[in-house]
VOPAGU-2260 file (C-alpha; in pm, 1 decimal, decimal comma):
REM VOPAGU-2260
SITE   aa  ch    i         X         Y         Z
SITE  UNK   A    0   -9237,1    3189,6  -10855,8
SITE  UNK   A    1   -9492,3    3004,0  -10745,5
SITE  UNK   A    2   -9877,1    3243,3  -10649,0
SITE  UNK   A    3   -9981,3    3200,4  -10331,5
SITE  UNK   A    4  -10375,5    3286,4  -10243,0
SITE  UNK   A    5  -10470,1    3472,3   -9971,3
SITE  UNK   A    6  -10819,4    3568,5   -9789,5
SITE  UNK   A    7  -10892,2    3905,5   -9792,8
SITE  UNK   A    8  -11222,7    4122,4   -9617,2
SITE  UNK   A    9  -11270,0    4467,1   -9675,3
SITE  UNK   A   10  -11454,5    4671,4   -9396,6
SITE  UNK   A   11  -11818,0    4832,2   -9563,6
SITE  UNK   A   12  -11690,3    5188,2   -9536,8
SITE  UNK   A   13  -11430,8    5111,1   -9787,8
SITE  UNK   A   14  -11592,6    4848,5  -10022,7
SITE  UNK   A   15  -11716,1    5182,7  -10273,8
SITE  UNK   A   16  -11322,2    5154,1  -10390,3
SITE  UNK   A   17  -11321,6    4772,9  -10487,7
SITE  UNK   A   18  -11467,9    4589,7  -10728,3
SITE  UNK   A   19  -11827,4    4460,8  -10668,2
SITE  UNK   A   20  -11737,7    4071,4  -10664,1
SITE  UNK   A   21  -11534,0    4124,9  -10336,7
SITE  UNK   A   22  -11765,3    4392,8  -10168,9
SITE  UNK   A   23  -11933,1    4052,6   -9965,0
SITE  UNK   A   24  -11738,3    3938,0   -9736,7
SITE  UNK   A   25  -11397,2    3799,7   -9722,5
SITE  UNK   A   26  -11310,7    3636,5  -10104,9
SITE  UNK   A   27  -10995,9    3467,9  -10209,2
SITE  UNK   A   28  -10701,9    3615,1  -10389,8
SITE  UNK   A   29  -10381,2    3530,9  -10575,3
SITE  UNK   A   30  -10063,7    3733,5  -10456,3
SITE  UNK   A   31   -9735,0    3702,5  -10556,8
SITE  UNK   A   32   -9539,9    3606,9  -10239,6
SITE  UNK   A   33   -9288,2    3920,9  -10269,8
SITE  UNK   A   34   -9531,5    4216,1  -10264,5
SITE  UNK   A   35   -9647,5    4413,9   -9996,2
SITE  UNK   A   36   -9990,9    4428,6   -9795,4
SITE  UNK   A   37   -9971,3    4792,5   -9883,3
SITE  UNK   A   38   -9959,4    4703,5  -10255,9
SITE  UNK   A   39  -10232,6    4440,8  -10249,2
SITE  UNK   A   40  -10465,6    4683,2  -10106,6
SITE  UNK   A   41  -10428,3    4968,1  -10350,9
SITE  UNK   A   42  -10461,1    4727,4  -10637,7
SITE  UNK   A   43  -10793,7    4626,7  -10481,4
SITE  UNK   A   44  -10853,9    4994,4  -10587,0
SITE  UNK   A   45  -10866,1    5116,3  -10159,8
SITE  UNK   A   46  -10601,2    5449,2  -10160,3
SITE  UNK   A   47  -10376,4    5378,2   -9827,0
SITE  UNK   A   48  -10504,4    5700,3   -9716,4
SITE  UNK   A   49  -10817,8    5541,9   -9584,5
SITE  UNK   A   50  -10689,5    5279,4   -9417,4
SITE  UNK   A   51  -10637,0    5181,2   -9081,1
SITE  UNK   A   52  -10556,2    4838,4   -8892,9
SITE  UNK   A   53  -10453,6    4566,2   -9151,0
SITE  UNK   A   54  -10486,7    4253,0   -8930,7
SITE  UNK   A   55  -10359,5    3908,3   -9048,2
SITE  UNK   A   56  -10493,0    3650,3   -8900,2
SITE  UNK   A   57  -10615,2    3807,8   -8582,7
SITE  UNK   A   58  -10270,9    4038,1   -8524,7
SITE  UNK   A   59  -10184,3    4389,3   -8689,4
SITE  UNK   A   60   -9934,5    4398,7   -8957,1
SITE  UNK   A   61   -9777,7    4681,8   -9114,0
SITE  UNK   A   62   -9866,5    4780,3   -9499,2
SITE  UNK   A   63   -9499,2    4660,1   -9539,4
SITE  UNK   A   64   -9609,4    4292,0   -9441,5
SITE  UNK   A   65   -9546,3    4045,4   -9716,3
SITE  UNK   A   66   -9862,3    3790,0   -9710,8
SITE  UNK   A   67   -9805,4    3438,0   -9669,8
SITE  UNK   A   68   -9994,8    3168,5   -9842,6
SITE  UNK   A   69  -10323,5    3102,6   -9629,0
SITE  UNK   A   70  -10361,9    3401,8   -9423,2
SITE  UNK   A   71  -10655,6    3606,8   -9372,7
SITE  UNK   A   72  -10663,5    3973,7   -9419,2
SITE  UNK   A   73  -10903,3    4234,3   -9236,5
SITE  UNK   A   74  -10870,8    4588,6   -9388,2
SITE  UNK   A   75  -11003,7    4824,6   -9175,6
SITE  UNK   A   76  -11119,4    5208,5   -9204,8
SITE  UNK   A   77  -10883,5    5478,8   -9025,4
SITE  UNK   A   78  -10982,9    5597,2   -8675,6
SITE  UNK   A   79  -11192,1    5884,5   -8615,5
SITE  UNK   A   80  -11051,3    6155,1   -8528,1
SITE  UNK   A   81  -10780,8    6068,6   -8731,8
SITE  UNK   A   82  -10463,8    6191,3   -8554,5
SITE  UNK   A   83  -10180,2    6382,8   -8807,6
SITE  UNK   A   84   -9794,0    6359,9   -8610,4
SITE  UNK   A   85   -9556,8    6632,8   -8667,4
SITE  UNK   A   86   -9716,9    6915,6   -8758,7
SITE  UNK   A   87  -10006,0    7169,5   -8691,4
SITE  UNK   A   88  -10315,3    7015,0   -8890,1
SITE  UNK   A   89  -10344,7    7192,5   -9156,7
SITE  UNK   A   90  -10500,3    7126,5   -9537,9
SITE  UNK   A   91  -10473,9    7117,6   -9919,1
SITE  UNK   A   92  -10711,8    7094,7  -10185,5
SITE  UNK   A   93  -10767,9    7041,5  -10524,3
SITE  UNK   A   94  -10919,5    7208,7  -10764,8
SITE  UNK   A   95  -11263,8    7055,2  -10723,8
SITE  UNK   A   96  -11299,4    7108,5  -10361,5
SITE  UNK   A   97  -11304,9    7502,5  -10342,6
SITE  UNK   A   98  -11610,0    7518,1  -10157,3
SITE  UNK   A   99  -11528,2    7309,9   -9894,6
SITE  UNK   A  100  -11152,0    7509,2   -9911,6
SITE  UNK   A  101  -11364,4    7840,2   -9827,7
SITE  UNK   A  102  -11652,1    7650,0   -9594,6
SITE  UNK   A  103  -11324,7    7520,1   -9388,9
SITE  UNK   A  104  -11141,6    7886,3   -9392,4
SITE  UNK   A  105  -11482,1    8055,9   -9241,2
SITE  UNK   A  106  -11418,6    7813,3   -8973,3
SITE  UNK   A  107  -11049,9    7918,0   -8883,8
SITE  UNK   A  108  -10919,2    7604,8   -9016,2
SITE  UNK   A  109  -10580,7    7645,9   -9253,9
SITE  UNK   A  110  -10661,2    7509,4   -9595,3
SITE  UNK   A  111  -10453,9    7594,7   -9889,3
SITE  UNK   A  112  -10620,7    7556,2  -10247,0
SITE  UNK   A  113  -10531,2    7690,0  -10583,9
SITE  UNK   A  114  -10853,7    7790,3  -10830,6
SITE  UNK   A  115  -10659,7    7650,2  -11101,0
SITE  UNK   A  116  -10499,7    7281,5  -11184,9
SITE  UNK   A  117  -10135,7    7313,0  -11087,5
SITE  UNK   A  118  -10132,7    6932,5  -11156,2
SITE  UNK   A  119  -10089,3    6632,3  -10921,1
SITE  UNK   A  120   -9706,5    6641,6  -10884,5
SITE  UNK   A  121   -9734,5    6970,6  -10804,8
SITE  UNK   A  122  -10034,0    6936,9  -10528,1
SITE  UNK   A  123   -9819,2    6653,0  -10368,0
SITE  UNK   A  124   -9486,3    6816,6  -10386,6
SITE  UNK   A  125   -9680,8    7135,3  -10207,1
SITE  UNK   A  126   -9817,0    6852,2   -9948,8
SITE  UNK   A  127   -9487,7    6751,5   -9858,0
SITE  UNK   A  128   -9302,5    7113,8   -9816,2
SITE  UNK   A  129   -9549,8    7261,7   -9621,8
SITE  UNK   A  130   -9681,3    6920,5   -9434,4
SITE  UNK   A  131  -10046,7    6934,7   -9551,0
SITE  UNK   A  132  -10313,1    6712,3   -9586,4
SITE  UNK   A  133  -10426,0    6663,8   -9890,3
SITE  UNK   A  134  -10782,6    6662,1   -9941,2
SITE  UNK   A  135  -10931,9    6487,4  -10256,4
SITE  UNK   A  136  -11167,6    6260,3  -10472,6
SITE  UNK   A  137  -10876,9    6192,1  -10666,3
SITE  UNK   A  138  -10765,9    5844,3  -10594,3
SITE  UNK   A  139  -10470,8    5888,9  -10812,7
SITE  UNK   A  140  -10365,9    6156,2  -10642,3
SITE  UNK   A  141  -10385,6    6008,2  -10315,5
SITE  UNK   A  142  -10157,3    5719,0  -10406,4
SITE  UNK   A  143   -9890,4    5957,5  -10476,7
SITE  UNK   A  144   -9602,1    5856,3  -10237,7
SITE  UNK   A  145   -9460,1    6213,4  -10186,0
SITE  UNK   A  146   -9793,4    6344,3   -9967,6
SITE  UNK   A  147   -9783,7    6433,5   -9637,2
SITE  UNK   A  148  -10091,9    6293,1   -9555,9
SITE  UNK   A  149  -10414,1    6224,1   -9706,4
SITE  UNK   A  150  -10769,2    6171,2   -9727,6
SITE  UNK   A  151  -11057,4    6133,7   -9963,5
SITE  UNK   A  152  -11377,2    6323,6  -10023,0
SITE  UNK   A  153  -11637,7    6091,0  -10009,9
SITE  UNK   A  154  -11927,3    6327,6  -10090,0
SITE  UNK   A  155  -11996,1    6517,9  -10381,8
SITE  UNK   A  156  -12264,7    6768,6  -10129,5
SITE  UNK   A  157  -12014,3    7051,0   -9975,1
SITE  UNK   A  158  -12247,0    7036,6   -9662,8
SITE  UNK   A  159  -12160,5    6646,8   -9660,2
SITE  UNK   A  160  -11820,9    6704,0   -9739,8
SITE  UNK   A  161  -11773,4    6962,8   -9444,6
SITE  UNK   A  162  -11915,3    6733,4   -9153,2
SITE  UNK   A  163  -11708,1    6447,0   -9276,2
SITE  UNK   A  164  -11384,4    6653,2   -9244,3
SITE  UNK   A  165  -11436,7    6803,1   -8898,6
SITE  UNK   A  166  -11521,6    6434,0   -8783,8
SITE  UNK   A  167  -11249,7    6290,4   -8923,5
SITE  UNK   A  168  -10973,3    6524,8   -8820,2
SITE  UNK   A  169  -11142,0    6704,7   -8534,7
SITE  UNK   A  170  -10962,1    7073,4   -8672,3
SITE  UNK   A  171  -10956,9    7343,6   -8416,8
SITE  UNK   A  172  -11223,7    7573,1   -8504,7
SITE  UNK   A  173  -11171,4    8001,0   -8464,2
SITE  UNK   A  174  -11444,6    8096,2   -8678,8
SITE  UNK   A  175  -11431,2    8469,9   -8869,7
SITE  UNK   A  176  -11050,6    8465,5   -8831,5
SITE  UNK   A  177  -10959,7    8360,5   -9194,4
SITE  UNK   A  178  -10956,4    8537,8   -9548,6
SITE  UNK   A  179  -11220,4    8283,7   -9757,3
SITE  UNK   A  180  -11016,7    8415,2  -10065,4
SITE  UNK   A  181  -10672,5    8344,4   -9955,5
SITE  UNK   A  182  -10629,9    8173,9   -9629,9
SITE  UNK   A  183  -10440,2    8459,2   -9471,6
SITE  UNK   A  184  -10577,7    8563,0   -9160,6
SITE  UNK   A  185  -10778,1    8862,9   -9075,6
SITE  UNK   A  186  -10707,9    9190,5   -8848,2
SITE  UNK   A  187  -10980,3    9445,7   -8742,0
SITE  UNK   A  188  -11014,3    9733,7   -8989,2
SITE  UNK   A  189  -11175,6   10101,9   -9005,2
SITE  UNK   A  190  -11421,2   10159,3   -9269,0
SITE  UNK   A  191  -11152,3   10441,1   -9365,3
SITE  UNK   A  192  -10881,0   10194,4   -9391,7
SITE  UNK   A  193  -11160,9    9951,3   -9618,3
SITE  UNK   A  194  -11314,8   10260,3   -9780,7
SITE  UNK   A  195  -11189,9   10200,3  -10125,1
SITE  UNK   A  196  -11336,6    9844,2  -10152,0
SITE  UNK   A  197  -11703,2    9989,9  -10010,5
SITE  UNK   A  198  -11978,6   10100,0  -10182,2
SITE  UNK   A  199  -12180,5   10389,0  -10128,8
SITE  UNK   A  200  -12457,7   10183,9   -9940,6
SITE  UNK   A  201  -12198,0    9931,6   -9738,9
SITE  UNK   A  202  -12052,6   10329,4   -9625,1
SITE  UNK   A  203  -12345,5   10422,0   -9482,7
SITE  UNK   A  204  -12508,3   10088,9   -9329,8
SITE  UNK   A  205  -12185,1    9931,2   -9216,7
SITE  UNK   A  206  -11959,0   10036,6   -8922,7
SITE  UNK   A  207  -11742,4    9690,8   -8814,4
SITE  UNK   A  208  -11525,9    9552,5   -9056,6
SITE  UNK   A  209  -11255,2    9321,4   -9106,6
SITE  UNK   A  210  -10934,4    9326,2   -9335,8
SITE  UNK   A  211  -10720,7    9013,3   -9456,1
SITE  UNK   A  212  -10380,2    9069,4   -9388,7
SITE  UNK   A  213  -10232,5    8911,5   -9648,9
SITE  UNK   A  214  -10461,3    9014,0   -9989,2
SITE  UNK   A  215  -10597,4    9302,7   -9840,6
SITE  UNK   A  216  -10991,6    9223,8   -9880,3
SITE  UNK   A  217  -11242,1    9330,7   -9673,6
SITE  UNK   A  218  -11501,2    9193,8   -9424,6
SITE  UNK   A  219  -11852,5    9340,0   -9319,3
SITE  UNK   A  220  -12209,0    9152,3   -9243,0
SITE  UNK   A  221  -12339,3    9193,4   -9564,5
SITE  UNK   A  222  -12619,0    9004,7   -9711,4
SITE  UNK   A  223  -12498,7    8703,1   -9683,1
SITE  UNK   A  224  -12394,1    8689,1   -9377,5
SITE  UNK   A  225  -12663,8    8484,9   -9174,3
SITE  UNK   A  226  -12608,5    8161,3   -9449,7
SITE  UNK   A  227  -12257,4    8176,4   -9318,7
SITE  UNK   A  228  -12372,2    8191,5   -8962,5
SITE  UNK   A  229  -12544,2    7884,0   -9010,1
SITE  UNK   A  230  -12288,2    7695,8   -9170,0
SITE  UNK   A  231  -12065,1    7795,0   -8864,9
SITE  UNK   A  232  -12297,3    7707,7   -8622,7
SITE  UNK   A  233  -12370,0    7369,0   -8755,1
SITE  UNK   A  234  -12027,0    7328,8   -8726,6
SITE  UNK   A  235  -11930,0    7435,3   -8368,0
SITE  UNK   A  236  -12301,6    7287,0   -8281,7
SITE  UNK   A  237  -12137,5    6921,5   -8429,0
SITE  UNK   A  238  -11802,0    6976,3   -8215,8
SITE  UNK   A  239  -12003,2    6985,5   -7901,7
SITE  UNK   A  240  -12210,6    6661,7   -7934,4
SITE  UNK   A  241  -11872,4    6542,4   -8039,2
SITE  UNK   A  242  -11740,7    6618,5   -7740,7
């Protein structure tokens, strides 16, 4: 079967995933004729997750658009906020991303993560049952055709990481309402109820506490308590300019 070449331009937010030679501009390349757009784009190295319109030639295709010798390709970034159909948002994450798991569960927002490598079959499989987004910097992983959804972490900085989520997906935020251990979500407690997880100290200079309901830890405004005020502040500070 005869090749057929095609023009292809990556937008700048997504030219980290290709190759450096095609990172300027649009640059020619040789297809097949019987695979997909889809397919030429992920062997360009860009995961489908982060992509948005394909246009060809002016007009937007579908990732299942075979190219034709001579067209021109524009492959653009998904839309912020990204919107996620048929289902509450809510998240997965792998193993490397447990900060931002617990940074998004102090904010209220539902994000499932395991401490331990369950494997990438087994984070997508877990994305599909329970119709999660899966959260990575695993492009591997995010080419896996069983995920719900998907999206990659382009930061290594937790901070960075954070804001970048919460723009992309615009979560609803309920701060203090979330177990950062678990995910469950948290009831108001007695310091009697919590008394066997308290020190002598925490007895004595704490009175308003907090209890997960699934795992059963406890909540107070310990020492650490104003660096997690900040991060949740930044946060509900960055949905309001947003809006």
């Amino acid at each position: 079967m005869n090749a057929t070449e095609i023009r292809v331009e990556i937008a700048p937010e997504l030219t980290l995933f290709v190759p450096h030679a095609r990172r300027a501009g649009a640059t020619a390349l040789a297809v097949d004729g019987v695979s997909t757009l889809g397919h030429v784009v992920e062997s360009l190295g860009v995961p489908l997750t982060e992509v948005g319109a394909l246009l060809v030639d002016g007009r937007e295709v579908r990732v299942s658009h075979i190219p034709a010798d001579g067209e021109s390709v524009a492959v653009h970034p998904v839309a912020r906020p990204q919107l996620v159909p048929g289902a509450p948002l809510r998240f997965i994450l792998d193993v490397h991303l447990g900060t931002l798991a617990r940074r998004l569960r102090l904010l209220g927002v539902d994000a499932a993560y395991e401490s331990t490598d369950i494997g990438d079959p087994a984070l997508a499989a877990r994305s599909a049952a329970q119709q999660r987004v899966m959260l990575s910097r695993d492009r591997g992983l995010l080419r896996r055709r069983e995920l719900w959804a998907g999206a990659y972490i382009y930061s290594t900085d937790p901070e960075q990481q954070l804001r970048d989520v919460l723009d992309r997906f615009a979560p609803e935020l309920l701060p203090w309402t979330r177990c950062t251990a678990c995910n469950g979500l948290l009831k108001k407690a007695t310091k009697d109820e919590v008394a066997d997880q308290l020190r002598h100290g925490t007895q004595k200079s704490y009175d308003v506490f907090a209890q997960c309901r699934s795992c059963g830890r406890a909540y107070w405004k310990g020492a650490h308590h104003e660096q997690l005020v900040a991060i949740v502040e930044d946060a509900l500070s960055m949905r309001a300019q947003g809006n």
